[in-house]
C-alpha positions as CSV (number, residue, x, y, z in Angstrom):
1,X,-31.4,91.0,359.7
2,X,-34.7,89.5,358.2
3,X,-35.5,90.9,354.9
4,X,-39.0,92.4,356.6
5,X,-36.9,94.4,358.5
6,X,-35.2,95.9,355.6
7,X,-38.3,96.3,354.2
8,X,-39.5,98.2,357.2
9,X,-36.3,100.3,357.0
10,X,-36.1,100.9,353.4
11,X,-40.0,102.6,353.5
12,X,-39.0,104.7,356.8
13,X,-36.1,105.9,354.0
14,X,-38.1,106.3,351.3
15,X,-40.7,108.2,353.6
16,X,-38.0,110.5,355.3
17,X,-36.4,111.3,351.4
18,X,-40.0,112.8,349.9
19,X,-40.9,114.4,353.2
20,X,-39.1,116.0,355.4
21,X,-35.7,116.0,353.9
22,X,-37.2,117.6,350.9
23,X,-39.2,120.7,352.9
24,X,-35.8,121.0,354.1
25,X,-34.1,121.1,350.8
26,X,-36.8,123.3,349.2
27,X,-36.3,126.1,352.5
28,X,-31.8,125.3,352.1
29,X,-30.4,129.3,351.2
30,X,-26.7,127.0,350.6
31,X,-28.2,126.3,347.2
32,X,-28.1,129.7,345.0
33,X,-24.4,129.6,345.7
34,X,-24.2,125.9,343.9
35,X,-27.3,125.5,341.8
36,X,-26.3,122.7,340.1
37,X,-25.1,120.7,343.0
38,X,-28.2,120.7,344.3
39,X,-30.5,119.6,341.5
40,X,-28.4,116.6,341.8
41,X,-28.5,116.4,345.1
42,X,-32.7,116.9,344.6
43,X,-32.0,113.7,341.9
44,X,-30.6,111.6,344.1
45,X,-33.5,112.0,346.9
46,X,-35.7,110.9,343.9
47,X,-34.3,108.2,343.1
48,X,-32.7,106.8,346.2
49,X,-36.6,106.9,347.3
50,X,-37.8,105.4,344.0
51,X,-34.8,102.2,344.6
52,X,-36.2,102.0,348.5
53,X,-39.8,101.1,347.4
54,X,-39.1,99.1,344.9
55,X,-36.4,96.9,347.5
56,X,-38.9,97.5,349.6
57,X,-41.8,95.7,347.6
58,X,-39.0,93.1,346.5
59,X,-38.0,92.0,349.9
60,X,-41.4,91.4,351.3
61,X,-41.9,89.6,347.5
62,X,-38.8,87.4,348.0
63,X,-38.8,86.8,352.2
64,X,-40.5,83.0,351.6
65,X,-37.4,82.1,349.7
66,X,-35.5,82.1,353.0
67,X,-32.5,82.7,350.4
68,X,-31.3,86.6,351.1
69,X,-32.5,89.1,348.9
70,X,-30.2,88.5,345.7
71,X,-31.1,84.6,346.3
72,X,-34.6,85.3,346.8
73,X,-35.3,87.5,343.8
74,X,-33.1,84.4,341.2
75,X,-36.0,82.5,343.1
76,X,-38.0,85.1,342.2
77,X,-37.0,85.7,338.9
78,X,-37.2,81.5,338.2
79,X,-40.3,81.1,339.2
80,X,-41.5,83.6,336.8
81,X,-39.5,81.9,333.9
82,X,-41.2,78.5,334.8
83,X,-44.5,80.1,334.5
84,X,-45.6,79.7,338.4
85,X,-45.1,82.7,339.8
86,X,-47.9,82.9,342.6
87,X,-46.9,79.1,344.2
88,X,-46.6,79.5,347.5
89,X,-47.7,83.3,347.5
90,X,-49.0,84.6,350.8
91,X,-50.6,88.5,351.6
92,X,-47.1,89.4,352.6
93,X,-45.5,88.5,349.4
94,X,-48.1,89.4,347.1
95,X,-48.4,93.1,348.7
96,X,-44.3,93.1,348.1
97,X,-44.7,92.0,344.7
98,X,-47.2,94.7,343.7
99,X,-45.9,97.6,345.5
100,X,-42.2,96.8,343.2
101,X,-44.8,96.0,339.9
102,X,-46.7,99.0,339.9
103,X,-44.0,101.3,341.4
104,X,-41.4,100.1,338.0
105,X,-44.3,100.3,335.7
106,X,-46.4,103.5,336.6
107,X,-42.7,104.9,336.5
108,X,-41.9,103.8,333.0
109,X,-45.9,104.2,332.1
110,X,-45.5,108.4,332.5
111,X,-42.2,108.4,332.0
112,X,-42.5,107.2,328.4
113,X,-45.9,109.2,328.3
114,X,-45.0,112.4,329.2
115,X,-42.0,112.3,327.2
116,X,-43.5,111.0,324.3
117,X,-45.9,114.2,324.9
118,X,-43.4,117.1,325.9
119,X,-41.9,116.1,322.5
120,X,-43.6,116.2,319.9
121,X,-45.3,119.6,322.0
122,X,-41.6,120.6,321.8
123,X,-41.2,119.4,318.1
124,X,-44.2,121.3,317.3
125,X,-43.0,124.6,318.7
126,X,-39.8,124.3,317.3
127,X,-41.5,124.3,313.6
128,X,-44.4,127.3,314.4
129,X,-40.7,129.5,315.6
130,X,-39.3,128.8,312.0
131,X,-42.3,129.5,310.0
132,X,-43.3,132.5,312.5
133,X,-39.9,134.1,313.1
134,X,-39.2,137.2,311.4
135,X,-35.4,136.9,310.8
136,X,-32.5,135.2,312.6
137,X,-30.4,137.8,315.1
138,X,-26.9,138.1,315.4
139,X,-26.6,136.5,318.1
140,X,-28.2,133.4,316.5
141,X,-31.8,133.9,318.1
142,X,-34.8,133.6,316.3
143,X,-36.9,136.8,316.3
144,X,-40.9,136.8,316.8
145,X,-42.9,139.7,315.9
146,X,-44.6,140.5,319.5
147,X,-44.2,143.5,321.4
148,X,-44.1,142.0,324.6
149,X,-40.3,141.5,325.8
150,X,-39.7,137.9,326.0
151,X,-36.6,135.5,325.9
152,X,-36.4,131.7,325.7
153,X,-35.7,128.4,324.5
154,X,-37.3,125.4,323.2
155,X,-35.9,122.2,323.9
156,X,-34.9,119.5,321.7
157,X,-31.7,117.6,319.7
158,X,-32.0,121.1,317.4
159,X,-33.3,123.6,320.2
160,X,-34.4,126.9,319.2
161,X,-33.3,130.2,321.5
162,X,-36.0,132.6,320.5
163,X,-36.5,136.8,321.2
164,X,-39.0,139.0,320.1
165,X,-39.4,142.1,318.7
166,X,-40.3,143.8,322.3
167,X,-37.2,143.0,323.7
168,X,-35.5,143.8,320.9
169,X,-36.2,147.0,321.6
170,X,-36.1,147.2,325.5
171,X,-32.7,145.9,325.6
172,X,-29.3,147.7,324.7
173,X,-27.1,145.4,322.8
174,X,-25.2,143.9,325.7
175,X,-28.0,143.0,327.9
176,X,-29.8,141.2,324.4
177,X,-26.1,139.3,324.4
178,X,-26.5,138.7,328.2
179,X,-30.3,137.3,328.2
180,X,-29.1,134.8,324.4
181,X,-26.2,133.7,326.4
182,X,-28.7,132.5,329.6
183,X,-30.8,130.7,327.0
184,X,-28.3,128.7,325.4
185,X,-27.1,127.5,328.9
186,X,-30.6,126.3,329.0
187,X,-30.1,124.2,325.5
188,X,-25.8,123.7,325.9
189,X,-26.6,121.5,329.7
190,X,-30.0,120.0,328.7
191,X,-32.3,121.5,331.4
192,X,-34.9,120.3,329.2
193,X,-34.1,116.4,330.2
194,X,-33.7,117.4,333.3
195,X,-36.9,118.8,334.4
196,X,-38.8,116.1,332.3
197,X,-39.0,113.1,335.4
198,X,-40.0,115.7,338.0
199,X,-43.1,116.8,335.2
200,X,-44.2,113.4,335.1
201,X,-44.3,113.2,339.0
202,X,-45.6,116.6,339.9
203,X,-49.1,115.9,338.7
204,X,-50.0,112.0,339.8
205,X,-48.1,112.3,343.2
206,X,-49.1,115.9,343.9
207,X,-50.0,114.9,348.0
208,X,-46.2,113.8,348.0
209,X,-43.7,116.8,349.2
210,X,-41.3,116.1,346.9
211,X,-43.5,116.0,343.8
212,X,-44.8,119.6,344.8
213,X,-41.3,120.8,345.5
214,X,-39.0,119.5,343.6
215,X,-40.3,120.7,340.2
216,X,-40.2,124.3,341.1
217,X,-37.1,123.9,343.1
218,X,-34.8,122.5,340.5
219,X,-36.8,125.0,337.9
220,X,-35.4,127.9,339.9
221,X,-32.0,126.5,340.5
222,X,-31.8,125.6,336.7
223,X,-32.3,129.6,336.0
224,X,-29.7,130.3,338.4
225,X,-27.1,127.7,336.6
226,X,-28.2,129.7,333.5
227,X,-27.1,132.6,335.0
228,X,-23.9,130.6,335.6
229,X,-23.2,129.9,332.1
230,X,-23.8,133.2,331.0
231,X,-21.6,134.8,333.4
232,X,-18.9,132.8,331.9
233,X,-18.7,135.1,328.6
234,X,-21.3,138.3,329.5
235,X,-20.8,140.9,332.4
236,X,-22.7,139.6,335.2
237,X,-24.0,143.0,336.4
238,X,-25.9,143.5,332.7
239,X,-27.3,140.4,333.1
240,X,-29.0,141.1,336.6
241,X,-29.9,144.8,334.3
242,X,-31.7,142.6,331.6
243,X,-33.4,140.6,334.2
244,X,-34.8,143.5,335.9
245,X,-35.8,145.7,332.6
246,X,-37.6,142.6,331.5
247,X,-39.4,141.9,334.8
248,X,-40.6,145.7,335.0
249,X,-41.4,146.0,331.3
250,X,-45.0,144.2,332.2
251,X,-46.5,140.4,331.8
252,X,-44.5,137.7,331.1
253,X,-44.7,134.0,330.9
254,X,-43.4,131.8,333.5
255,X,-41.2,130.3,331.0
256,X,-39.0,133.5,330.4
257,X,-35.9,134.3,332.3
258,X,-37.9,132.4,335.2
259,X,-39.6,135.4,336.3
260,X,-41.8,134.0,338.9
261,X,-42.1,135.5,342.0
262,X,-39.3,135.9,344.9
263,X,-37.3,134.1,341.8
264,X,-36.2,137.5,340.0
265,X,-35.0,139.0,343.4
266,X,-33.0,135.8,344.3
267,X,-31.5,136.0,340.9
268,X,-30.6,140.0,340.3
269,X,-29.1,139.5,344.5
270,X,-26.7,136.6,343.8
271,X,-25.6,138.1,340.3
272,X,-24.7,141.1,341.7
273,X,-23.3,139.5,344.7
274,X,-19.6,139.0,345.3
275,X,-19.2,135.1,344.0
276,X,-18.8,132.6,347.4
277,X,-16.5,129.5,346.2
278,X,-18.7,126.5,346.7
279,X,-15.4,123.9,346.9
280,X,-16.9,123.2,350.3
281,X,-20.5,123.0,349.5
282,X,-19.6,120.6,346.2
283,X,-17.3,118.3,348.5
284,X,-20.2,118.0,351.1
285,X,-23.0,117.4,348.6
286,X,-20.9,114.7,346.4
287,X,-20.9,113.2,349.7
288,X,-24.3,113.0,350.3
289,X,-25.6,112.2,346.5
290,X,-22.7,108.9,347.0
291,X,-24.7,107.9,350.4
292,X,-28.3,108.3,349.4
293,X,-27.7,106.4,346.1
294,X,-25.7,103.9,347.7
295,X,-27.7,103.3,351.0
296,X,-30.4,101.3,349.4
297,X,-28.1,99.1,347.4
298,X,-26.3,98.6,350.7
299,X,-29.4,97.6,352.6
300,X,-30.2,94.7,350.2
301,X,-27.2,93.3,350.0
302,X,-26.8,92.7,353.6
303,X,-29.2,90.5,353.7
């Protein structure tokens, strides 16, 4: 198999991965019943289609080597070293070369941007919640004097889980217990790090389906692993209750509880829901995270 074919297969992946198998993903109902499975199964269609266009852009790079693909990029990879990178370069190999450039670098360019920028926004929050907050609660949430009932959590190394005076006073002790215990499943499994690649991707590759998917996707699955983690120590039943006061009580931010849209009603139906065992979902979706991280990789070393 010529490495232009691999090329040619490896873009048909990449294509298939942020289109259609993402609309499918983003319409799947299997998901609330394993949240977490499928954010990593939503990972690994990332970055399987990130590894297919850069093998892509390196096998149409490293096809005049006549040397295979790990041959052809030591080529590669010596001809840079000795300073003459572009001997011998034809339209082919220069296209390979920048699609696999711009693709690692625009990558690590907002990746390190964004990062950089949700941080020290993050850092910055964290600081007005300990000068602003009234007291600490006794559940170990800061409290903010604002009569609207809100709940959340600011990311970071130290993250702060923060409640205000509103729903202080629209929830009864247990739901308050219930709503703390969802936030610090936000901080305790760092949804924070996970949802920062798919920020960086949602605004430059907005036309791509999985950059407008994925973010809100994983965003609601990520509420629903809260849930989760919750549901481990608090009733499950006066969690849904909390969710429900809190979405009737008026206007809240996105950011709270996720309560954004169809979101709420997903979440209150599968809390009070009689638990399905995933076992069978986990086993399938392991399966499928192991093939789309590995079929690239496999693909490159063939040839």
């Amino acid at each position: 198999m010529s490495l232009y074919a691999v090329a040619a297969g490896l873009v048909l992946l990449a294509a298939a991965l942020l289109g259609p198998a993402s609309s499918a993903l983003a319409r799947a109902r299997w998901v609330d019943d394993a949240p977490r499975a499928a954010v990593a199964l939503w990972q690994a269609l990332g970055t399987s289609a990130v590894l297919s266009g850069i093998g892509a852009g390196l096998c149409l790079a490293v096809e005049r080597y006549h040397a295979g693909f790990a041959g052809g990029v030591s080529d590669l990879v010596g001809s840079l070293a000795s300073g003459h990178p572009l001997t011998g370069l034809g339209l082919p190999d220069a296209l390979g070369l920048t699609l696999a450039a711009d693709l690692v670098v625009v990558l690590v360019f907002l990746l390190g941007s964004v990062i950089l920028r949700i941080s020290t926004t993050r850092a910055r929050h964290r600081h007005l919640v300990d000068l602003l907050s009234l007291h600490t609660h006794d559940t170990g949430a800061a409290v903010l004097d604002h009569s609207t009932a809100v709940a959340y959590c600011v990311p970071g190394i130290r993250p702060r889980i923060v409640i205000s005076a509103g729903a202080l006073e629209l929830l009864d002790d247990t739901q308050l217990e219930a709503v703390v215990a969802h936030e610090r499943g936000h901080a305790h499994e760092r949804h924070g790090l996970v949802m920062l690649p798919l920020v960086c991707i949602s605004k430059v590759f907005a036309l791509i389906p999985y950059a407008r998917l994925a973010p809100s996707s994983v965003a609601g699955l990520l509420e629903m692993a809260a849930d989760d983690y919750a549901a481990r120590s608090q009733d499950r039943g006066t969690l849904a209750s909390a969710l429900v006061s809190m979405a009737t009580a008026g206007t809240l931010p996105s950011c709270t509880l996720g309560l954004t849209g169809g979101l709420v009603t997903r979440r209150v139906e599968r809390l009070l829901a009689q638990r399905r065992r995933p076992g069978g979902i986990l086993v399938g979706v392991t399966g499928a995270v192991l093939v789309l991280l590995s079929a690239p990789v496999a693909l490159l070393l063939a040839v």
